[in-house]
PADO-745614 format. One record per residue (C-alpha): x, y, z negated; residue in one letter; residue number from 1. Coordinates in steps of 0.1 Angstrom, whole numbers, plus 5000, padded with zeros to 4 digits. Each point is the difference from the previous one (the first is absolute). Layout:
<recs>
- X  Y  Z  a  NUM
...
</recs>
This chain:
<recs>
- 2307  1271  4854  x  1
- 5023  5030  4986  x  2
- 5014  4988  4968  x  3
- 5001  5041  4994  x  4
- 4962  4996  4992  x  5
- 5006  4963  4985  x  6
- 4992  4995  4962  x  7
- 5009  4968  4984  x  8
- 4970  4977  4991  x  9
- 4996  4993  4964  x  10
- 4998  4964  5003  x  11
- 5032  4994  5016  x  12
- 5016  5023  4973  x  13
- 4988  4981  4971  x  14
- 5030  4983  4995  x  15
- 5035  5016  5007  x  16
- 5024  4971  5022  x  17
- 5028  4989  4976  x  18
- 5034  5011  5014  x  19
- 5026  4974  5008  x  20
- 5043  5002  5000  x  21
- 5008  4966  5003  x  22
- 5037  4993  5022  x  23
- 5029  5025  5004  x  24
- 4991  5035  4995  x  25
- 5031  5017  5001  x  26
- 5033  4995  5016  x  27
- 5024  5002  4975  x  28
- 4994  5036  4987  x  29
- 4976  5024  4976  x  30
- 4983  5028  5015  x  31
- 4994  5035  4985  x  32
- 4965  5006  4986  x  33
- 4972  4994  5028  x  34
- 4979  5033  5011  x  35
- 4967  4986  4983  x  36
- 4993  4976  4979  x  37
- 4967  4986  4983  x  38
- 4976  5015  5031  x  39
- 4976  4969  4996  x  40
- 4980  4978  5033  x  41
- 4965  5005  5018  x  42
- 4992  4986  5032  x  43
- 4982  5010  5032  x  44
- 4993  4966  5017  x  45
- 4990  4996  5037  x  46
- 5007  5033  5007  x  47
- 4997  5000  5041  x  48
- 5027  5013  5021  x  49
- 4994  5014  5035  x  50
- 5028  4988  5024  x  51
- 4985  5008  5031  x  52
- 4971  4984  5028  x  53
- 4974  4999  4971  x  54
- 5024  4975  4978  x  55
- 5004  5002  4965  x  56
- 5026  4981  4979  x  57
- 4992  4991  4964  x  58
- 5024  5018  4976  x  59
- 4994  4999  4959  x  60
- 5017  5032  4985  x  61
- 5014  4997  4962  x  62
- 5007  5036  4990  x  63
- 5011  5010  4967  x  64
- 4973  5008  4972  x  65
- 5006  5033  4994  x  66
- 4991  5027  5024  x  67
- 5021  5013  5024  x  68
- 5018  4997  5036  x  69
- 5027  4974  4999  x  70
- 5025  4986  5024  x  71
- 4984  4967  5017  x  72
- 5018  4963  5007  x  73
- 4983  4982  5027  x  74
- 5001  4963  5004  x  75
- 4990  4986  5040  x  76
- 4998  4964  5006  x  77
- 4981  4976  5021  x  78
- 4991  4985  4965  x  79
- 4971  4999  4978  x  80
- 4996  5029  4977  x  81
- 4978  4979  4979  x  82
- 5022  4990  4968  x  83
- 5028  5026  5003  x  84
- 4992  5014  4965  x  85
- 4993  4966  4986  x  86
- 5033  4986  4993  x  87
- 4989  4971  5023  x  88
- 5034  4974  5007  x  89
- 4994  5004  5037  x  90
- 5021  5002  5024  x  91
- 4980  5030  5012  x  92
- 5008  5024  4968  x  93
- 5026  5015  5015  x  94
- 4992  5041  4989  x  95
- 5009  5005  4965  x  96
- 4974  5004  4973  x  97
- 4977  5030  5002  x  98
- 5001  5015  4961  x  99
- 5037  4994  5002  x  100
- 4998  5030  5026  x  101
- 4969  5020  4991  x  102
- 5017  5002  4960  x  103
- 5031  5019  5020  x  104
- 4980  5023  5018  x  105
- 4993  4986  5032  x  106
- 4974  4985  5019  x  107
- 5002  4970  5013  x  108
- 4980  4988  5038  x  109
- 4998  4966  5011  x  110
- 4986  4995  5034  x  111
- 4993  4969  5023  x  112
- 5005  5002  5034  x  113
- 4965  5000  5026  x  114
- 4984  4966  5000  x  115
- 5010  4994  4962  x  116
- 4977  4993  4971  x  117
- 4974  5036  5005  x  118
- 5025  5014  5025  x  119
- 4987  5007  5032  x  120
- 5009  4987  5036  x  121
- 5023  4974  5007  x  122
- 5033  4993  5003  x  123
- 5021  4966  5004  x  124
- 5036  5005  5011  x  125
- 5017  5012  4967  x  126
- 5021  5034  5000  x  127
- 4989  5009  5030  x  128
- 4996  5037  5017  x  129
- 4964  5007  4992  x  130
- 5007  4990  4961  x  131
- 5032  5023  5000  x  132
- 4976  5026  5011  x  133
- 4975  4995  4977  x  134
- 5025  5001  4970  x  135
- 5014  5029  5007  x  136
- 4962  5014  5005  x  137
- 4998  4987  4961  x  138
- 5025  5019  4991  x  139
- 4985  5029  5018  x  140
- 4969  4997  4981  x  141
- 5016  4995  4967  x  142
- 5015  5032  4999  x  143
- 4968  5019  5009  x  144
- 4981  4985  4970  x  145
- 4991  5022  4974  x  146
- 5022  4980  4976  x  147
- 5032  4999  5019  x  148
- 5025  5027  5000  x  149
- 5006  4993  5037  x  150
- 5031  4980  4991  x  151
- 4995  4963  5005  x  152
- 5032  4973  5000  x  153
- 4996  4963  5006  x  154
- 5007  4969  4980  x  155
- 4994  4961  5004  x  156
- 5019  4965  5003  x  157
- 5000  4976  5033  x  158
- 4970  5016  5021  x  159
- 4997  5030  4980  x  160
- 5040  5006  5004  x  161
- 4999  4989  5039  x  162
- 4978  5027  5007  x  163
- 5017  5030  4984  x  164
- 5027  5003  5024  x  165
- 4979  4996  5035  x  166
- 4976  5033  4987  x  167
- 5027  5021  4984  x  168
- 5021  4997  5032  x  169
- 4966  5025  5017  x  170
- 5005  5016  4975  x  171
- 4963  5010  4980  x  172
- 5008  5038  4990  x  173
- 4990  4990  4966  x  174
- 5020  4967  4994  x  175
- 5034  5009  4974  x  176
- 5013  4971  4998  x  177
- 4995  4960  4997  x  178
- 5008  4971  4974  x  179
- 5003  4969  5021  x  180
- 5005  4969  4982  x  181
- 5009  4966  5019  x  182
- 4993  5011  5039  x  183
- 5011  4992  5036  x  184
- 5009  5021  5028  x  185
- 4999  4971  5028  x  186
- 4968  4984  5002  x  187
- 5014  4975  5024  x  188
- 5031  4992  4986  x  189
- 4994  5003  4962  x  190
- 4966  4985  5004  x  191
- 4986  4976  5029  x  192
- 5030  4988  5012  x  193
- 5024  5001  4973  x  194
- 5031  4974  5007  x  195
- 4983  4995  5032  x  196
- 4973  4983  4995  x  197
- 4961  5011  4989  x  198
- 4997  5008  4965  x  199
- 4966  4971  4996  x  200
- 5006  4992  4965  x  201
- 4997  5035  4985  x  202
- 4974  5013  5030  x  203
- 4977  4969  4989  x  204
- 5003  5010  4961  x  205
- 5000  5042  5010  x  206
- 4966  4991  5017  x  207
- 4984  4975  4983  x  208
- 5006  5019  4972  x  209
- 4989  5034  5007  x  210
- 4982  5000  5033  x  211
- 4970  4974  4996  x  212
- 4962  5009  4998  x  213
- 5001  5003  4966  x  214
- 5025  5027  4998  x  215
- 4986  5019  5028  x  216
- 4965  4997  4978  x  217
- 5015  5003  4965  x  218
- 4981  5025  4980  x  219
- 5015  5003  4967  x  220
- 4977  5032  4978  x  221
- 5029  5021  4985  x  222
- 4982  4990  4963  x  223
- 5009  4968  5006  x  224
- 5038  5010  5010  x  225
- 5002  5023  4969  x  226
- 4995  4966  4980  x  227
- 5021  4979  5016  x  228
- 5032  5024  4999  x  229
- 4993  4995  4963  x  230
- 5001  4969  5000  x  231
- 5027  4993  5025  x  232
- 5021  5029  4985  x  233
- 4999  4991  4965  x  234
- 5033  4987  4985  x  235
- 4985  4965  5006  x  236
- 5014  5007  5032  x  237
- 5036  4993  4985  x  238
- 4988  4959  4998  x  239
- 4975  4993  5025  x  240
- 5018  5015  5032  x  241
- 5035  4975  4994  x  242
- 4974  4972  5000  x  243
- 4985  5010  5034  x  244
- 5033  5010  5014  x  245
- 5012  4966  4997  x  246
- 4972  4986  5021  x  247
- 5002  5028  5026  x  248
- 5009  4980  5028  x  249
- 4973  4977  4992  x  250
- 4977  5027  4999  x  251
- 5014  5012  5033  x  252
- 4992  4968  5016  x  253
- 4967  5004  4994  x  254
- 4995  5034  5013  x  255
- 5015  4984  5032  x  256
- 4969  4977  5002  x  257
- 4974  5027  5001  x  258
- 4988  5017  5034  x  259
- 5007  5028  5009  x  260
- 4973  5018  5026  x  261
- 5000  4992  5031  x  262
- 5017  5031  5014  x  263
- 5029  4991  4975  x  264
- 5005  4965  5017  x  265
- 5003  5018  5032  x  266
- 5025  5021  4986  x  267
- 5020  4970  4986  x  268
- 4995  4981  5031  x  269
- 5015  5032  5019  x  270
- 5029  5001  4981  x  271
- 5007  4964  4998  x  272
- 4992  4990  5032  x  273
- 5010  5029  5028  x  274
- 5020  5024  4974  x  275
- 5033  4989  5012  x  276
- 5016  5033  5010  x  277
- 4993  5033  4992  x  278
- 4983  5013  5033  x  279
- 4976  4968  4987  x  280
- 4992  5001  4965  x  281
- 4966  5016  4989  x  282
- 5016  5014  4970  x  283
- 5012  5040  5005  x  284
- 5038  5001  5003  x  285
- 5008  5023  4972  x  286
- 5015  5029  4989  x  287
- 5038  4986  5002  x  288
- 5020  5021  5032  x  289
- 4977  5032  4991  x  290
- 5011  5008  4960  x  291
- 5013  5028  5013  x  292
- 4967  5016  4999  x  293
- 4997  4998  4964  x  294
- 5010  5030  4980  x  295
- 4981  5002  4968  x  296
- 5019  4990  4964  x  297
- 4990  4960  4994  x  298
- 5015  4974  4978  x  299
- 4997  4961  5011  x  300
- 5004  4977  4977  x  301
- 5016  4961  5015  x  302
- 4989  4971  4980  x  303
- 5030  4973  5006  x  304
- 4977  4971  4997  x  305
- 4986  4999  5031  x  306
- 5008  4980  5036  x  307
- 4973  4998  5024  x  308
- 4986  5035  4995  x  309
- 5012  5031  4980  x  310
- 5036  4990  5009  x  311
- 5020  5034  5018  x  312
- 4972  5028  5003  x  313
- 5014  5020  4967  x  314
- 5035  4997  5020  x  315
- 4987  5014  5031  x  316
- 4978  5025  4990  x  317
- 5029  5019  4972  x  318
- 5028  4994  5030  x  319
- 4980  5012  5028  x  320
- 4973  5030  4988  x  321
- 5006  5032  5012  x  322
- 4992  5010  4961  x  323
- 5032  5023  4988  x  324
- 5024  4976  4979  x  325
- 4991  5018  4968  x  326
- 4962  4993  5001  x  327
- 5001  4963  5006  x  328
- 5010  4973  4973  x  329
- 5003  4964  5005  x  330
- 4995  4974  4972  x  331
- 5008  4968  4998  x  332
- 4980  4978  4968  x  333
- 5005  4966  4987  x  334
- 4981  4973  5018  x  335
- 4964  5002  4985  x  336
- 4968  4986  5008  x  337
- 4973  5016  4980  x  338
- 4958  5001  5006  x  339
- 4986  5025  5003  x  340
- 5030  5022  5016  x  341
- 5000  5028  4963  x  342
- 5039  5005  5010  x  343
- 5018  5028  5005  x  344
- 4969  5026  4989  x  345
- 5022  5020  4973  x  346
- 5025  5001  5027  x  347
- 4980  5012  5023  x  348
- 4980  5025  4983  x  349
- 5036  5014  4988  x  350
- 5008  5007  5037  x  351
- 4967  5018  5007  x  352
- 5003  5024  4971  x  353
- 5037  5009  5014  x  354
- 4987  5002  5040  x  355
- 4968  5017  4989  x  356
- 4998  5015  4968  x  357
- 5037  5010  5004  x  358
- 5005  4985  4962  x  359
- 5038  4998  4989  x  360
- 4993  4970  4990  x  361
- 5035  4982  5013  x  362
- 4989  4983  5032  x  363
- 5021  5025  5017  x  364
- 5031  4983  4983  x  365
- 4994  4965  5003  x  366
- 5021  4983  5025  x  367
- 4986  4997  5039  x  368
- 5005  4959  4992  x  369
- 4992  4986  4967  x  370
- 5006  4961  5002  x  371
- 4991  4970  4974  x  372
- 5034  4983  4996  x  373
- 4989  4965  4991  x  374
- 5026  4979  4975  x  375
- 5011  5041  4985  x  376
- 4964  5007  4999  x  377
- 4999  5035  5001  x  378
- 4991  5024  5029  x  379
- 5030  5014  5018  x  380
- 5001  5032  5021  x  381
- 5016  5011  5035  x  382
- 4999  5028  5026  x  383
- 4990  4976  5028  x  384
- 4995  4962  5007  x  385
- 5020  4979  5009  x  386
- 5019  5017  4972  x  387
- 5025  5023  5014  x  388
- 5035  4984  4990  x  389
- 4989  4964  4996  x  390
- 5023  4978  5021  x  391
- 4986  4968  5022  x  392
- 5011  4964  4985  x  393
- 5002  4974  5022  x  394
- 4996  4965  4989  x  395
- 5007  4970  5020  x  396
- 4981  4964  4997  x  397
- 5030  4974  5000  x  398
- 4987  4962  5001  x  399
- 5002  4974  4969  x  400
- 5000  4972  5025  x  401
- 4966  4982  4998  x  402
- 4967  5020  5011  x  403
- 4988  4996  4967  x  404
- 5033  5012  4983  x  405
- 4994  5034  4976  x  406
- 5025  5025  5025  x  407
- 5020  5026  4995  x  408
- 5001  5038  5006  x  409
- 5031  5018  5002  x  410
- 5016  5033  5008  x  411
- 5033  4985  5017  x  412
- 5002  4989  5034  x  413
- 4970  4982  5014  x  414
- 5006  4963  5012  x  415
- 4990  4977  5026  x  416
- 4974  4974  4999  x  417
- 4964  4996  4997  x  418
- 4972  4984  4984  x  419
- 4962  4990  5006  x  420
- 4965  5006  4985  x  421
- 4965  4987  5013  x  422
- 4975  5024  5013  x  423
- 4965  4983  4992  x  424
- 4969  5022  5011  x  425
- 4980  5007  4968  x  426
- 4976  4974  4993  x  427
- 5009  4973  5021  x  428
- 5000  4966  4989  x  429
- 5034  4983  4992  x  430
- 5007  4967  4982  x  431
- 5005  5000  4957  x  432
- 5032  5006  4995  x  433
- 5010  5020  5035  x  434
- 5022  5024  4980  x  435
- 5021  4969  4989  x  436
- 5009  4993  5035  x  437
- 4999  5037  5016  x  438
- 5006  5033  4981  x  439
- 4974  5030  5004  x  440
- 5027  5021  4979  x  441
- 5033  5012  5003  x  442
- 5015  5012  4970  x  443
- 5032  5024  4995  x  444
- 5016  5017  4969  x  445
- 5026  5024  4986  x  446
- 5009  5009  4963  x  447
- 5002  5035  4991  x  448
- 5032  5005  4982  x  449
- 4993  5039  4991  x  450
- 4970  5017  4995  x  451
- 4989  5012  5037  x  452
- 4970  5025  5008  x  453
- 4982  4992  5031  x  454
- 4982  5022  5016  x  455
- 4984  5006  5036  x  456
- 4995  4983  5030  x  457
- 5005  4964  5002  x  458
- 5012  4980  5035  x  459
- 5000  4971  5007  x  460
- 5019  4988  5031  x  461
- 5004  4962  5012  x  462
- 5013  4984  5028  x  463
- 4971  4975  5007  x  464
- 4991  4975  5019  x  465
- 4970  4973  5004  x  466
- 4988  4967  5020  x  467
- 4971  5021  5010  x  468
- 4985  5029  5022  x  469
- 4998  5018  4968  x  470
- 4999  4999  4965  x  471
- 4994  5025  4972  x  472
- 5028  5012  4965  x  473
- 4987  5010  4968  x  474
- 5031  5017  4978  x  475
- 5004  5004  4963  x  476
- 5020  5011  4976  x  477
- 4998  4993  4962  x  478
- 5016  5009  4962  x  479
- 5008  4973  4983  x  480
- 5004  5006  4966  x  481
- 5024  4986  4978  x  482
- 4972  4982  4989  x  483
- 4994  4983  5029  x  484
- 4965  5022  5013  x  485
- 4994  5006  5032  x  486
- 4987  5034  5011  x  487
- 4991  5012  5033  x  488
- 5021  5028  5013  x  489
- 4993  5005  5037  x  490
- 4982  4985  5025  x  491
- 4997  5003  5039  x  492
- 4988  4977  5033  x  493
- 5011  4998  5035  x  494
- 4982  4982  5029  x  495
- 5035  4988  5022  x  496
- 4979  5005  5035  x  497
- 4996  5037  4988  x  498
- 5031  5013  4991  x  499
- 5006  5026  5019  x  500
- 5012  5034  4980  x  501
- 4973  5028  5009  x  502
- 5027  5023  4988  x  503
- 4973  5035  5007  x  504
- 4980  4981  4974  x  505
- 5028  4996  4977  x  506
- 5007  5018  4964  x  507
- 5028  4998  4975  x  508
- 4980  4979  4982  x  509
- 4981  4977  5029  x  510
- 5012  4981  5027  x  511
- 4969  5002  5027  x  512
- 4999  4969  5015  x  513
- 4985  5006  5038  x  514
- 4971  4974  5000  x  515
- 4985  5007  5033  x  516
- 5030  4983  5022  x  517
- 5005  4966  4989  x  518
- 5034  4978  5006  x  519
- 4992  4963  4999  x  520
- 5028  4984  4985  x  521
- 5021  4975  5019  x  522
- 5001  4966  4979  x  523
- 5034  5000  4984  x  524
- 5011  5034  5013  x  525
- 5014  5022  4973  x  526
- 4986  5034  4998  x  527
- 5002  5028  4976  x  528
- 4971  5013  4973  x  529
- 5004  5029  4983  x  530
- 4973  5009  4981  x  531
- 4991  5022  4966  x  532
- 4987  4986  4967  x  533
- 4981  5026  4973  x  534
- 5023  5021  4975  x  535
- 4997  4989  4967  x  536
- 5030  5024  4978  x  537
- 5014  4977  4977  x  538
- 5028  4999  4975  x  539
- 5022  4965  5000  x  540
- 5018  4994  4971  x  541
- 5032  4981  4994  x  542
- 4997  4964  4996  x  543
- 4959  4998  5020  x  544
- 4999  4991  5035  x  545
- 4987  5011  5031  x  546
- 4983  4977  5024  x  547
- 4990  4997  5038  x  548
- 4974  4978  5015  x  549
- 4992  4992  5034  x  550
- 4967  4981  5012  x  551
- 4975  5002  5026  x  552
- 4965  5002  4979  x  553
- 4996  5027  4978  x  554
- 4979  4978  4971  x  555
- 5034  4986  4992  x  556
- 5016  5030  4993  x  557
- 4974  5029  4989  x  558
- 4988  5011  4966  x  559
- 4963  5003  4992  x  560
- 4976  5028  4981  x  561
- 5005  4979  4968  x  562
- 5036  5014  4997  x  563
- 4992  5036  5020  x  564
- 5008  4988  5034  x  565
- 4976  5003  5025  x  566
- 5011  4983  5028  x  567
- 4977  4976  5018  x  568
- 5007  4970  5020  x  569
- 5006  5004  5042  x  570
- 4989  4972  5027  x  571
- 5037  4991  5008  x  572
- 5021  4981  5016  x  573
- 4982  4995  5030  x  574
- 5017  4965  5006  x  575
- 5017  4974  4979  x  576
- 5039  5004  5009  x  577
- 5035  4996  4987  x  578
- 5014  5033  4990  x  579
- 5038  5007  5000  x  580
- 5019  5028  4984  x  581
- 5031  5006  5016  x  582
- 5029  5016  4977  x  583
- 5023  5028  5011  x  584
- 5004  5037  5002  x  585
- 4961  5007  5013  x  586
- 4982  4977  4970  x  587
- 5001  5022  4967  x  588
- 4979  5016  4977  x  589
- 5007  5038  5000  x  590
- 4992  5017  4964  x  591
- 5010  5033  4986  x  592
- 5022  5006  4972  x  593
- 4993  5032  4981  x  594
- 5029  5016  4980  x  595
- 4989  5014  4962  x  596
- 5006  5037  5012  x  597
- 4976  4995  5032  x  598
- 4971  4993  4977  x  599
- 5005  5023  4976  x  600
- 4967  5028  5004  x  601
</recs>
């Protein structure tokens, strides 16, 4: 079907979808006057798009009112195009709202990939070859529609963000730039086998939630969206969406219960069960090794909140595209988790009218890193990340005597000594009151005694030990205020049998752990982990403390959605065993310390 002969149908125009800008929008700055404003929203659902041997994929186009060619923001996903425009809380709504876009003069094009919803074919492996080809034949066709200028940019969180980077490094001739919001580079790594082990908890929620018959069947009329966003948008948004974040991860849970189809379970079962190494997972490595082949102007946008997915693509990607230094920006938010994914739109569409429309509309100014500095909470600029001038900190756990003992953390010279958790695989049955007799947690802390930016990468580095062939370390670090609240900094995992350094793999954010050659551990044999944990920026202030703990399941250290952490619970240890941190010169904490001049913009 050409969408150059397409008309809108009446019916599903009735109603105009209510826009939505709900979560950050802007990072820290005010843009000039947009290029349009006030351009209005019609649709052109199910418009078919030829990719090639017959197949079609389902695309609905939201172009602005008014007539006219206009630049065109795809959206391409293995998900459900189904509520996009609805305002929806799923976990699926990941594109921006359409009349946010249309009213600014562009249209908007959210496609699923073959085998979803009306989309022809099939596919099952996600970001694979074929789909990277049939994006960047939807971009193609795009920008020979009759409503598109022949400029077309991307935009999208999670799925919609993974994807940008694996077409633009072809690149389509008429692809200018890309938005990326909350993405990986690794598929392997950042993904399947994050901290060495398969990612079941959030592959079991990913598909149950958005891969079962239903979704694959849902058929949603575009009347029925309109609605809903008006609904959903309203400002009763503002009350009901803090009582349903609160019982996210129960919600969660339930998704996990559903079944996915049977080509799904496969999929699971393949990465679970023979996805060990990278030659064997069924998941496509990723673009990570090859950014070089990227060269068009992008932002990517890092939410801090995340752990087992989400947690080093933006770092990758702005440190390792071929893009020239002056057309790439890197921003940092505030941990946030928000349904549907509205963020970051005004930003966004800021960026396109500079790359596109050429507006002087101050993007070209704003720093290449804008970061949320939690406990200043403002956003702070640089030239690059890690922030050029900021100094590593090392801090070194000292023992308190008893395993139990609160620790210390200390700049000063490391000492000997150790101490012991217990590594309990998750869900196992212990006696009441186990925790009496055995600690799962080992606690350290340091007061600040003058306000301290931190900012960049975070390492963690232990001299470690266990009564077993292996183990697993979770790592985090915490404010506490002079209150006495507890808030997540940073947050990292290690598998000790897989802690070998893949140093080609490596960033200046990341340490790439090499998964595919395991070590077994011999029981009581000291070795060292070094590992990373995410970058959260914050500012310490005099008199609040910063803290360090260790443990071996990450339930007893992670955040959840209800306080803008995603971060979801890992199948680890693999054994019950007695865990030993050994002090000394290799078991620290590495932070960095950024001066007041470094951060200035």
């Amino acid at each position: 079907m050409n969408a150059a002969l397409a008309k809108a149908r009446l019916w599903d125009n009735i109603v105009v979808p209510k826009g939505g800008l709900f979560g950050h929008q802007l990072a820290g700055w005010t843009p000039g006057a947009p290029a349009h404003s006030g351009l209005g929203c019609r649709l052109l659902a199910d418009q078919m798009i030829p990719v090639g041997d017959g197949i079609c994929l389902a695309g609905d186009v939201y172009t602005p009112k008014r007539k006219g060619r206009f630049p065109a923001i795809v959206a391409f996903s293995a998900y459900s195009k189904e509520l996009q425009s609805s305002g929806a809380p799923t976990g699926t709504n990941e594109t921006g709202s359409p009349p946010v876009f249309t009213d600014r003069g562009y249209a908007h094009v959210v496609v699923a990939r073959r085998g979803m919803g009306r989309s022809q074919g099939e596919s099952i492996a996600f970001f694979n070859d074929t789909d990277v080809e049939d994006h960047a034949k939807v971009i193609a066709w795009t920008a020979a529609q009759a409503w598109c200028d022949g400029n077309v940019v991307l935009f999208g969180t999670s799925y919609y963000g993974i994807v940008q980077p694996q077409v633009a490094a072809k690149p389509p001739p008429a692809l200018k730039g890309f938005f990326s919001i909350e993405m990986c580079t690794d598929y392997f790594r950042h993904i399947s086998m994050f901290g060495g082990g398969p990612q079941v908890d959030f592959l079991a929620l990913w598909m149950g939630a958005n891969f079962t018959d239903f979704q694959f069947k849902l058929r949603v009329p575009p009347l029925a969206r309109a609605l809903m966003s008006h609904v959903i948008n309203s400002p009763l948004k503002r009350w009901w969406w803090p009582q349903v974040k609160k019982r996210m991860y129960t919600i969660m849970k339930g998704f996990q219960r559903n079944t996915p189809t049977k080509p799904m379970r496969e999929l699971f079962a393949a990465i679970a069960l023979d996805g060990k190494t990278r030659a064997t997972s069924p998941l496509p490595l990723g673009p990570s090794g090859s950014l070089d082949k990227v060269n068009v102007p992008f932002v990517v946008v890092q939410n801090p909140g995340h752990l087992n997915v989400h947690q080093y693509g933006a770092y990758d990607l702005f440190e390792n595209a071929g893009t020239p230094r002056d057309r790439k920006w890197l921003i940092i938010g505030p941990a946030e988790y928000e349904l549907p994914c509205y963020h970051w739109q005004l930003e966004a569409l800021a960026f396109y009218d500079h790359i596109v429309l050429g507006a002087d509309n101050g993007y070209a100014q704003q720093a290449r890193v804008r970061y949320w500095t939690a406990g200043a909470d403002e956003y702070r600029g640089a030239s690059n990340f890690p922030v050029p001038g900021s100094e590593a900190m090392r801090l070194y756990p000292a023992s308190s005597g008893a395993d139990t003992a609160l620790h210390h953390l200390g700049e000063g010279e490391h000492q000997c000594g150790s101490n012991r958790w217990a590594a309990v695989p998750y869900g196992a049955i212990v006696t009441p009151g186990f925790d009496e007799v055995a600690n799962q947690v080992l606690g350290f802390e340091t007061l600040i005694e003058e306000d301290v930016e931190l900012t960049g990468p975070v390492t963690v580095s232990l001299c470690f030990s266990a009564n077993e062939i292996d183990s697993h370390v979770v790592a985090r670090t915490s404010r506490i205020d002079r209150n006495g609240g507890n808030q997540l900094m940073s947050i990292g995992t290690i598998r000790p049998a897989c802690r070998k350094i893949d140093m080609a793999r490596s960033t200046a954010t990341e340490i790439a752990i090499d998964i595919d050659t395991p070590q077994p551990l011999k029981p009581g044999e000291p070795v060292i982990l070094r590992f990373s944990l995410t970058p959260h920026p914050v500012l310490l202030k005099a008199g609040e403390r910063l803290r360090l703990d260790i443990a071996s399941r990450t339930d007893l250290l992670r955040s959840d959605q209800s306080h803008d952490h995603a971060q979801f619970d890992m199948q680890v240890p693999p054994y019950f065993s007695r865990n030993t941190i050994h002090y000394g010169p290799q078991t620290y904490v590495e932070l960095h310390r950024v001066p007041q001049l470094a951060c200035a913009a």
